[in-house]
C-alpha positions as CSV (number, residue, x, y, z in Angstrom):
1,X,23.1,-38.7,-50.8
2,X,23.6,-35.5,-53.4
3,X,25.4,-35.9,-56.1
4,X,28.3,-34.2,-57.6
5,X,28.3,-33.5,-61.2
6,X,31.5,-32.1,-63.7
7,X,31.0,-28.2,-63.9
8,X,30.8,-28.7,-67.9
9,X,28.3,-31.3,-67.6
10,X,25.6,-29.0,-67.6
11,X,24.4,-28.1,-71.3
12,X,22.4,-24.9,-71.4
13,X,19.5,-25.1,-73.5
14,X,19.8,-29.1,-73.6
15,X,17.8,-31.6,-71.6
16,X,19.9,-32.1,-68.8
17,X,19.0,-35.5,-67.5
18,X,20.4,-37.1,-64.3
19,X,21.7,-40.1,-66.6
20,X,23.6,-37.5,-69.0
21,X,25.1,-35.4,-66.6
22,X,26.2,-38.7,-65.1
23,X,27.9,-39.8,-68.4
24,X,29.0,-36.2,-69.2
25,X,30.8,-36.0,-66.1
26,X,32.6,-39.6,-66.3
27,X,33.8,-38.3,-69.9
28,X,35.2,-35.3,-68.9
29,X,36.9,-36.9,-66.2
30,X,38.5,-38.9,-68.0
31,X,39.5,-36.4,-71.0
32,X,41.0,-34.3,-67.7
33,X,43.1,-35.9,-67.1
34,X,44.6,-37.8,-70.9
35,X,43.0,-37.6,-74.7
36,X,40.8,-40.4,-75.7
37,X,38.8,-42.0,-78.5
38,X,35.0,-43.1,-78.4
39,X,35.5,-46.5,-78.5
40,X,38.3,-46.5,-75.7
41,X,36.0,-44.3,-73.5
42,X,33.1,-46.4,-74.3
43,X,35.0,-49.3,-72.8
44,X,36.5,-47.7,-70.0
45,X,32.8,-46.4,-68.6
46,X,30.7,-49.4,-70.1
47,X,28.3,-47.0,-72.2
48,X,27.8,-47.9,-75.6
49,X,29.8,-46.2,-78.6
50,X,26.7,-44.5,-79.8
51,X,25.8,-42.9,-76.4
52,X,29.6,-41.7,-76.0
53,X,30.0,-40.3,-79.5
54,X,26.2,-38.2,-78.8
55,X,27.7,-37.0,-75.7
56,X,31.2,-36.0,-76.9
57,X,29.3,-34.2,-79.9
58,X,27.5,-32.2,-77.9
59,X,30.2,-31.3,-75.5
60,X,32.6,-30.4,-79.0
61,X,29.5,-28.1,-80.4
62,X,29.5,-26.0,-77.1
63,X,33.7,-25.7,-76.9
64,X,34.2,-27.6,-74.0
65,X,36.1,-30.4,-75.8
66,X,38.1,-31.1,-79.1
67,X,39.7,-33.2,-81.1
68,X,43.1,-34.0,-81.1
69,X,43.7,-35.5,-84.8
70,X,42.0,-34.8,-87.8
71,X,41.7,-38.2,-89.3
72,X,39.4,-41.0,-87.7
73,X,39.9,-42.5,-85.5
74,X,39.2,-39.3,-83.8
75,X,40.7,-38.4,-80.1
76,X,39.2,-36.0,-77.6
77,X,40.4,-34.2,-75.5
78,X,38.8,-31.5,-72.7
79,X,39.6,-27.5,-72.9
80,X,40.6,-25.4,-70.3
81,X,37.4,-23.2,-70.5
82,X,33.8,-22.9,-69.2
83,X,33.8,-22.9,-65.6
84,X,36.8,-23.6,-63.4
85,X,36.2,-26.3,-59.9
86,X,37.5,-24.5,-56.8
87,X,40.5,-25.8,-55.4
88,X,40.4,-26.5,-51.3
């Protein structure tokens, strides 16, 4: 079975790991559709804090998410750039 990964997922010049792009793509998924904190993703996609904060730090260093509040706890939230799914 092939699997389907977030188009963001993918990190250039990063190890891009079948376990990470896995995790990448669940975050972004959620932080589609509604703004988020570590600790509420980590629960909601049974990863631990640490792994969800490495992954939403990489993803905020290449512009592909942000944070919504400026004071912890911080929120996330996906941009509308990088490249775009195709709509059927």
């Amino acid at each position: 079975m092939r699997r389907t990964y977030h188009p963001n997922a993918w990190l250039s010049g990063f190890r891009n790991v079948r376990p990470g792009l896995e995790r990448r793509t669940e975050i972004l998924h959620k932080l589609e559709k509604s703004s988020a904190t570590a600790k509420g993703l980590s629960g909601e996609i049974s990863v631990t804090y640490s792994t969800i904060l490495h992954h939403l730090h990489n993803l905020e260093d290449r512009g592909i998410i942000e944070r919504t509040s400026s004071t912890p706890p911080f929120a996330w939230k996906a941009k509308p750039v990088g490249q775009q799914r195709l709509i059927q």
